[in-house]
Biotite code that builds the C-alpha atoms (Angstrom):
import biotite.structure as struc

atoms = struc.array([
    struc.Atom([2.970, 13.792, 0.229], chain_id="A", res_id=1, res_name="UNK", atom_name="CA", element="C"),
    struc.Atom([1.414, 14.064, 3.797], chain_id="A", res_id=2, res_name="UNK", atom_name="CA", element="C"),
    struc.Atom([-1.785, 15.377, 2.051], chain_id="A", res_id=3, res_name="UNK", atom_name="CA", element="C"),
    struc.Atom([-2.057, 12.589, -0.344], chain_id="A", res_id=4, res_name="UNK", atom_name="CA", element="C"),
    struc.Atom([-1.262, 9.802, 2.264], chain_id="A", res_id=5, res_name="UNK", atom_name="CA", element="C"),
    struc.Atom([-4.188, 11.264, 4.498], chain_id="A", res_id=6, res_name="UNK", atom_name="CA", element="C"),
    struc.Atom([-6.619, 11.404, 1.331], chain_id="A", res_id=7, res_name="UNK", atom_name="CA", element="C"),
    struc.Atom([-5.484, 7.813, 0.560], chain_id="A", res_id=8, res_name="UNK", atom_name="CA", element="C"),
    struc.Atom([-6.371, 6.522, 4.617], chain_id="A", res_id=9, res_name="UNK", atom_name="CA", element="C"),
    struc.Atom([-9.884, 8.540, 4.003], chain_id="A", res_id=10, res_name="UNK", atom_name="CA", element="C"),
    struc.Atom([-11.488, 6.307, 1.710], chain_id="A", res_id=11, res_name="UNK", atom_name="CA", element="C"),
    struc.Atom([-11.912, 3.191, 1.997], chain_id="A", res_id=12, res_name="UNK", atom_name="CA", element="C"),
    struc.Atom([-12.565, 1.606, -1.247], chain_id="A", res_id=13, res_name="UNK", atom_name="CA", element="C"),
    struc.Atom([-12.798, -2.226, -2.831], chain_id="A", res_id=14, res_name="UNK", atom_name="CA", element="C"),
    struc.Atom([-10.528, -4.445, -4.139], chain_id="A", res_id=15, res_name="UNK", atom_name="CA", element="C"),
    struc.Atom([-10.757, -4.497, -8.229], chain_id="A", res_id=16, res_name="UNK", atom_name="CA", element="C"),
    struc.Atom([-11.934, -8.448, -7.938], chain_id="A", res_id=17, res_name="UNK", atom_name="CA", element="C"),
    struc.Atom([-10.669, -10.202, -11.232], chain_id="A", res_id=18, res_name="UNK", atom_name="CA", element="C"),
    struc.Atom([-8.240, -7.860, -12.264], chain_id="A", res_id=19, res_name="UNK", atom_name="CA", element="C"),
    struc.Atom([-5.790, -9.536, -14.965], chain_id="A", res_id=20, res_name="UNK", atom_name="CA", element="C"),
    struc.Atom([-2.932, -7.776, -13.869], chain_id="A", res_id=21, res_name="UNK", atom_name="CA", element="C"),
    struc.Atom([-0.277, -9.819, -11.899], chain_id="A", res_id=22, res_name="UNK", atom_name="CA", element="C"),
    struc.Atom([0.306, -7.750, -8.725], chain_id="A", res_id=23, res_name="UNK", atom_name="CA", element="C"),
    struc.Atom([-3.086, -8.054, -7.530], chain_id="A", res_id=24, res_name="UNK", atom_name="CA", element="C"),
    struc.Atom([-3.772, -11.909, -8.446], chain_id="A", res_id=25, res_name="UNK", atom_name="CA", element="C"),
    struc.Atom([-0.128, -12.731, -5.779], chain_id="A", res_id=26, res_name="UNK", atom_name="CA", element="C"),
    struc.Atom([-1.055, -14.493, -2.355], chain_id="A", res_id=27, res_name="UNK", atom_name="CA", element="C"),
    struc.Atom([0.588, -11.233, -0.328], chain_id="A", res_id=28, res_name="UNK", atom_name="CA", element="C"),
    struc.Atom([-1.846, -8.697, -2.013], chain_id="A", res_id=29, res_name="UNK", atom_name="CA", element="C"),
    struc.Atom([-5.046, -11.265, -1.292], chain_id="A", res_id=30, res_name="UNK", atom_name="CA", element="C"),
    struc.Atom([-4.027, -11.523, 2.373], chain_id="A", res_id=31, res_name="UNK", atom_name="CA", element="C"),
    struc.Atom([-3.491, -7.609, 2.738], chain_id="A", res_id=32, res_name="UNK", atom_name="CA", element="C"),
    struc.Atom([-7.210, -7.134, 1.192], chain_id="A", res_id=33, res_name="UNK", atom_name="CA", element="C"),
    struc.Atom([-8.349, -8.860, 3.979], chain_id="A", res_id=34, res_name="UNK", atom_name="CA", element="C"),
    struc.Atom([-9.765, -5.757, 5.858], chain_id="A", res_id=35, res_name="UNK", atom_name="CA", element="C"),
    struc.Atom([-13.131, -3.947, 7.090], chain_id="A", res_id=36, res_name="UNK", atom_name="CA", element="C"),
    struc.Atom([-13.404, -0.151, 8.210], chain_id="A", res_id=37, res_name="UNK", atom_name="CA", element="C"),
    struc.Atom([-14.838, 1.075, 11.580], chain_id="A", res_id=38, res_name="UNK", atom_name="CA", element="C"),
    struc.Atom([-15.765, 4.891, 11.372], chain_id="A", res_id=39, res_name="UNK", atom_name="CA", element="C"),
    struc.Atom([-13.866, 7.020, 13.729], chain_id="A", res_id=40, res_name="UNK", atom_name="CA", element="C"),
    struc.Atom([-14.244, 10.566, 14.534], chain_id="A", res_id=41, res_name="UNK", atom_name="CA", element="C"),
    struc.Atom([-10.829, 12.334, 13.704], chain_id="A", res_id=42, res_name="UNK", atom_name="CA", element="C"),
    struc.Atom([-10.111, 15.369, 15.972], chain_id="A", res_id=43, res_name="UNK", atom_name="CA", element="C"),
    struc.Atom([-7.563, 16.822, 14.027], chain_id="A", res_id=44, res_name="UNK", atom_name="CA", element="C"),
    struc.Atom([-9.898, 16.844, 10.973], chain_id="A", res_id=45, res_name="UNK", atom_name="CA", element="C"),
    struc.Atom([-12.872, 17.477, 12.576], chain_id="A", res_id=46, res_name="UNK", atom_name="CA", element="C"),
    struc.Atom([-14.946, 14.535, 10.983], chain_id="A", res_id=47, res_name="UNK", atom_name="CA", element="C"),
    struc.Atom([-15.440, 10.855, 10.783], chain_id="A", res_id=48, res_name="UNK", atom_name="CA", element="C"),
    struc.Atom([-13.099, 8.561, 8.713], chain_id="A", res_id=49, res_name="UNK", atom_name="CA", element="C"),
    struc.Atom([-12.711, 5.604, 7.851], chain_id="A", res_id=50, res_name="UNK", atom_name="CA", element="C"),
    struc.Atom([-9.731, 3.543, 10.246], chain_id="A", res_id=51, res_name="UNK", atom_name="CA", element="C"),
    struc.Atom([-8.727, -0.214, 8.921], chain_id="A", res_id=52, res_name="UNK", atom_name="CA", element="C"),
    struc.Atom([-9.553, -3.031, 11.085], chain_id="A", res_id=53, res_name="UNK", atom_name="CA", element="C"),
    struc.Atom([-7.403, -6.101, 10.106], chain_id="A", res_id=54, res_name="UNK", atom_name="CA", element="C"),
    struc.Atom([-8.665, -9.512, 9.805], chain_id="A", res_id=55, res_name="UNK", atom_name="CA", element="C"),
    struc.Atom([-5.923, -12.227, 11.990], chain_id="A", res_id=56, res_name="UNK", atom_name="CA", element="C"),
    struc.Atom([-4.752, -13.194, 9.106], chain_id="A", res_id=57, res_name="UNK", atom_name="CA", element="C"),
    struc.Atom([-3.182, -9.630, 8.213], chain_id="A", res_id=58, res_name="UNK", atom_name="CA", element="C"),
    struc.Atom([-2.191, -9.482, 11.941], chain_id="A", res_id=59, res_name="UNK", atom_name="CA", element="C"),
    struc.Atom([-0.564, -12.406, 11.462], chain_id="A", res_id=60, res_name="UNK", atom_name="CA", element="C"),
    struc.Atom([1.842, -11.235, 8.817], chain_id="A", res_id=61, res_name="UNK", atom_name="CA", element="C"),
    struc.Atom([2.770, -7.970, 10.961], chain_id="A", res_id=62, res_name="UNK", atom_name="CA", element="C"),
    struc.Atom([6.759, -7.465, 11.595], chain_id="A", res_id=63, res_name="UNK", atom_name="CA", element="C"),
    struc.Atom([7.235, -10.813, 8.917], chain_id="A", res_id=64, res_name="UNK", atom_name="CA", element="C"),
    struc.Atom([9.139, -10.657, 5.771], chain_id="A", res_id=65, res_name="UNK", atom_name="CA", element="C"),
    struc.Atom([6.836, -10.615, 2.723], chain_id="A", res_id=66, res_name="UNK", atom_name="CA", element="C"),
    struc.Atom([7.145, -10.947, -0.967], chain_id="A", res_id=67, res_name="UNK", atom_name="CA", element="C"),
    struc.Atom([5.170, -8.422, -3.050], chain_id="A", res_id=68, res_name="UNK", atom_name="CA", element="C"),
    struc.Atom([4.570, -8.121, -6.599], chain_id="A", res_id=69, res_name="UNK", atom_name="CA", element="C"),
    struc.Atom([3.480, -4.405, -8.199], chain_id="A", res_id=70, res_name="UNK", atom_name="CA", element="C"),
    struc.Atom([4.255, -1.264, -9.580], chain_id="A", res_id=71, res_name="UNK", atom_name="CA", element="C"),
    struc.Atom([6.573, 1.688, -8.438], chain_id="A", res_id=72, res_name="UNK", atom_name="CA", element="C"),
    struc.Atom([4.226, 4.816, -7.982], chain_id="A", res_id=73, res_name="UNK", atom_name="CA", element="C"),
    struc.Atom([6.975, 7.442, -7.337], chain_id="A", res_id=74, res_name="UNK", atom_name="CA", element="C"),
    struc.Atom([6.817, 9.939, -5.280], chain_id="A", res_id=75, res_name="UNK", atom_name="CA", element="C"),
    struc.Atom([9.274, 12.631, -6.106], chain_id="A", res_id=76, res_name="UNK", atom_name="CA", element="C"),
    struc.Atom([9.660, 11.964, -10.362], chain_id="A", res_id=77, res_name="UNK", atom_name="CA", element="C"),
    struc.Atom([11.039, 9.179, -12.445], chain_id="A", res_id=78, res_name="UNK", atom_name="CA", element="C"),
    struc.Atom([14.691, 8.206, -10.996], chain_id="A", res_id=79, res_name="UNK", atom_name="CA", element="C"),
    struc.Atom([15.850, 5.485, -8.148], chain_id="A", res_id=80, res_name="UNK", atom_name="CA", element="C"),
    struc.Atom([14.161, 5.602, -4.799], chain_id="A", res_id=81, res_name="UNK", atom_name="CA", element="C"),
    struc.Atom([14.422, 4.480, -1.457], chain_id="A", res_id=82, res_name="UNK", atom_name="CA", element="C"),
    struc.Atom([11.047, 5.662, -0.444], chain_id="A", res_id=83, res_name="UNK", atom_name="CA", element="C"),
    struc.Atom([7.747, 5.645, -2.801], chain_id="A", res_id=84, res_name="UNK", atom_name="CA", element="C"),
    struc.Atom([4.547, 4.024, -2.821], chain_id="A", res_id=85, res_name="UNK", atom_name="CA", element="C"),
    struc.Atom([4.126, 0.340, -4.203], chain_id="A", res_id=86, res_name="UNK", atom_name="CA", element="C"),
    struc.Atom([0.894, -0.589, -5.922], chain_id="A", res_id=87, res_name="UNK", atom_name="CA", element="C"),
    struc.Atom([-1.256, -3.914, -6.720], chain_id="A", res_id=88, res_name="UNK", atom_name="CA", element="C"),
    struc.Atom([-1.922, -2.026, -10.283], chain_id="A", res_id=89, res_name="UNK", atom_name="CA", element="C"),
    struc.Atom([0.005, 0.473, -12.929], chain_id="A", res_id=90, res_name="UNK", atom_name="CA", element="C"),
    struc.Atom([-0.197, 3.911, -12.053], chain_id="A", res_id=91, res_name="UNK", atom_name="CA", element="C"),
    struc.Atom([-3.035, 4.726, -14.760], chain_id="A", res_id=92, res_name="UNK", atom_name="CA", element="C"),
    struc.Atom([-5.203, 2.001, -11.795], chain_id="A", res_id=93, res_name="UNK", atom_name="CA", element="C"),
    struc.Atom([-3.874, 2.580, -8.710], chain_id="A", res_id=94, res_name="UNK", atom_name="CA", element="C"),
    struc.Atom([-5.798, 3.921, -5.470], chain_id="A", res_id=95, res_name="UNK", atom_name="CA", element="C"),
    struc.Atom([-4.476, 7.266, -6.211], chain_id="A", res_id=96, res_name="UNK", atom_name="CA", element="C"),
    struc.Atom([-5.564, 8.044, -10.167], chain_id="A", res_id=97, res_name="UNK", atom_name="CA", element="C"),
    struc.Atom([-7.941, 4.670, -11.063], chain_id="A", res_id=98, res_name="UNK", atom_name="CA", element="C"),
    struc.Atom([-10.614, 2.901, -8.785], chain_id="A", res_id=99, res_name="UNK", atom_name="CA", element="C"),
    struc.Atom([-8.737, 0.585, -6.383], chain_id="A", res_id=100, res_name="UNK", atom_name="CA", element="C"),
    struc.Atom([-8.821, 0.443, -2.649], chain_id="A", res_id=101, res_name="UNK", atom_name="CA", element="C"),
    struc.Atom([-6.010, 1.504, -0.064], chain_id="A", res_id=102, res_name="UNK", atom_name="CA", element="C"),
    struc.Atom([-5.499, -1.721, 0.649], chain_id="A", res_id=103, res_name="UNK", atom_name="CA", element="C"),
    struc.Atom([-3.757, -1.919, -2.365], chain_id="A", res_id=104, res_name="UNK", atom_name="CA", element="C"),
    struc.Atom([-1.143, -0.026, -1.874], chain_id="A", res_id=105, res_name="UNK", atom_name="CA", element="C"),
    struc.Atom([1.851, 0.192, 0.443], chain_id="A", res_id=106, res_name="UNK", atom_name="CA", element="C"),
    struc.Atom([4.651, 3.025, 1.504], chain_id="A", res_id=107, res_name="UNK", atom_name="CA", element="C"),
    struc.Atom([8.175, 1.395, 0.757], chain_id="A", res_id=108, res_name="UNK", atom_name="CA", element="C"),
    struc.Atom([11.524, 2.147, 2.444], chain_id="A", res_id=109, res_name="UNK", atom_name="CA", element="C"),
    struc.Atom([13.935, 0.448, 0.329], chain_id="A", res_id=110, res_name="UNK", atom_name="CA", element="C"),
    struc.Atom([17.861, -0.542, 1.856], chain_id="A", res_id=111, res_name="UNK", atom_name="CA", element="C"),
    struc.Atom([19.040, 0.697, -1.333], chain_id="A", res_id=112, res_name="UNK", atom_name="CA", element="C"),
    struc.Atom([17.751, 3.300, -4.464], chain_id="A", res_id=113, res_name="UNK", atom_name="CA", element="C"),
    struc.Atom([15.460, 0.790, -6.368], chain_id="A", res_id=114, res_name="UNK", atom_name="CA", element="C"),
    struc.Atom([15.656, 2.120, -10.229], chain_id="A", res_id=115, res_name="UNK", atom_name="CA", element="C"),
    struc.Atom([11.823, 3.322, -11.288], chain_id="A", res_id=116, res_name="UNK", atom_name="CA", element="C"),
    struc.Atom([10.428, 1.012, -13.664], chain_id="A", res_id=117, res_name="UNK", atom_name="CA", element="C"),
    struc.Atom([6.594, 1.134, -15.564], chain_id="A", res_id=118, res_name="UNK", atom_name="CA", element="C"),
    struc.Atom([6.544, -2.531, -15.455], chain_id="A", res_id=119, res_name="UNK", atom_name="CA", element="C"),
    struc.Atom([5.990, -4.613, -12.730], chain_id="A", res_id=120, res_name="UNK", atom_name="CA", element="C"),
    struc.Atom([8.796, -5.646, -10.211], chain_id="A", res_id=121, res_name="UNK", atom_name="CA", element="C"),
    struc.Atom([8.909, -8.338, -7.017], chain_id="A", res_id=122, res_name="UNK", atom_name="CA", element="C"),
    struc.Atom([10.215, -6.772, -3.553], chain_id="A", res_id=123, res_name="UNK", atom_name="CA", element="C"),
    struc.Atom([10.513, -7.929, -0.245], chain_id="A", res_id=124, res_name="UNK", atom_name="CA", element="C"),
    struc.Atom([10.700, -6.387, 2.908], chain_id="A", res_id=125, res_name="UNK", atom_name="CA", element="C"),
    struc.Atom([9.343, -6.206, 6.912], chain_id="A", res_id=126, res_name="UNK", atom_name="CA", element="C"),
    struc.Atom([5.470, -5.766, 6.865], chain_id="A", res_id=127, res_name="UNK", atom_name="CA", element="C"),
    struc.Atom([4.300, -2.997, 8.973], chain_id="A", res_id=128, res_name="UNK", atom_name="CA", element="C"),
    struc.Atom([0.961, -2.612, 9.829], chain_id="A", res_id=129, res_name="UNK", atom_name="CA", element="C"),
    struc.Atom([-1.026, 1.323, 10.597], chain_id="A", res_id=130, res_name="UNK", atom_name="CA", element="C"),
    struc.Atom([-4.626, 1.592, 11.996], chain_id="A", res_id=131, res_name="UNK", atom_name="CA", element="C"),
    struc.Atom([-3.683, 4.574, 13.971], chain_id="A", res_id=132, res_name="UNK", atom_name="CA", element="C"),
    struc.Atom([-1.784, 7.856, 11.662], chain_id="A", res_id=133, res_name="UNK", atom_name="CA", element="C"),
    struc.Atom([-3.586, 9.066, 9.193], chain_id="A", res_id=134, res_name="UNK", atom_name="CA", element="C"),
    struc.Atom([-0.842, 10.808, 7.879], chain_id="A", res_id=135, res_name="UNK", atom_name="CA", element="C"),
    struc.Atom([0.265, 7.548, 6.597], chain_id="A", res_id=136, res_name="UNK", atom_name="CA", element="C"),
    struc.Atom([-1.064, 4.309, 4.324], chain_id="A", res_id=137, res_name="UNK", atom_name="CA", element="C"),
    struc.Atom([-2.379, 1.512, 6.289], chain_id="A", res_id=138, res_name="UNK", atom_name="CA", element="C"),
    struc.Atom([0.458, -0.955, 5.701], chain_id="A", res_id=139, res_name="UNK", atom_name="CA", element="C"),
    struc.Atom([4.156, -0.059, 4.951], chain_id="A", res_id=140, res_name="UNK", atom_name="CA", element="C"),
    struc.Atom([7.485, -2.170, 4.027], chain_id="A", res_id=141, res_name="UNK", atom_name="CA", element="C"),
    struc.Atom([10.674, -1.210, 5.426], chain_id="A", res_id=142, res_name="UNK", atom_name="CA", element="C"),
    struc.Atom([13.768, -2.895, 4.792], chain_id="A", res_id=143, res_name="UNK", atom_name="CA", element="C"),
    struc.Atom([12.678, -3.343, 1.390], chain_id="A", res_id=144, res_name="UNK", atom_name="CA", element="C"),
    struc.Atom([15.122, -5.223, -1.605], chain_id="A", res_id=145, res_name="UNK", atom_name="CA", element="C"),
    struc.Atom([14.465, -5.694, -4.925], chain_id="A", res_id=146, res_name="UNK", atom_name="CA", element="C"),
    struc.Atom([13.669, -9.818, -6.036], chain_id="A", res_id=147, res_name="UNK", atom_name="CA", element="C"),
    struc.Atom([15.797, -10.535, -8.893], chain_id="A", res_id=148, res_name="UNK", atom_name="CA", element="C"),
])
């Protein structure tokens, strides 16, 4: 998981503009695209990578409760999680396997196991923001529910 988190902080990539599916098009994923990349030299890797740099607005939503629409990319198979990775897109378009930015995706601690679904679900939780580990994804939401 670690490795794939630090591959996903790595590179920076765009936002799939126009996109018809309905994660991506919600208010919350706009906001959290607003972002530009400053490249930093990484001891631990030895190299230059790219580190978000997030507009006020994004600031602005840091440690408030959002409302996200997207898709459960697991983490550990298909079963009920309190921890995976949310997307803007399915998993076949996601930053991971298709061609969208890490700005569209988030790391998810749920209160309770929220059931793995292929279709696309509304959550809410505490926005956190990360500019610093690149162990992790830029933005996380912890105390995470499902929205009926």
């Amino acid at each position: 998981m670690k490795k794939l988190l630090t591959i996903a902080l790595l590179f920076g990539g765009s936002l799939l503009i126009g996109h018809a599916q309905d994660g991506i098009n919600s208010s919350s994923w706009k906001t959290l695209a607003k972002i530009t990349y400053t490249k930093e030299y990484n001891e631990l890797l030895g190299f230059k990578i790219d580190m978000p740099v997030f507009s006020e607005e994004v600031k602005a939503l840091e440690g408030q409760e959002i409302e996200m629409k997207g898709y459960i990319i697991p983490t550990e198979g298909y079963k009920s999680h309190t921890e995976f990775i949310f997307s803007a897109f399915p998993y076949n378009l996601c930053f991971f396997c298709g061609g969208a930015g890490p700005e569209t995706v988030i790391e998810v601690t749920a209160l309770e196991p929220i059931k793995y679904t292929a279709d696309p679900i509304t959550i809410k939780g505490r926005l956190v923001l990360n500019a610093e580990d690149v162990n992790r994804l830029m933005y996380a939401l912890v105390d995470v529910v499902e929205v009926d």
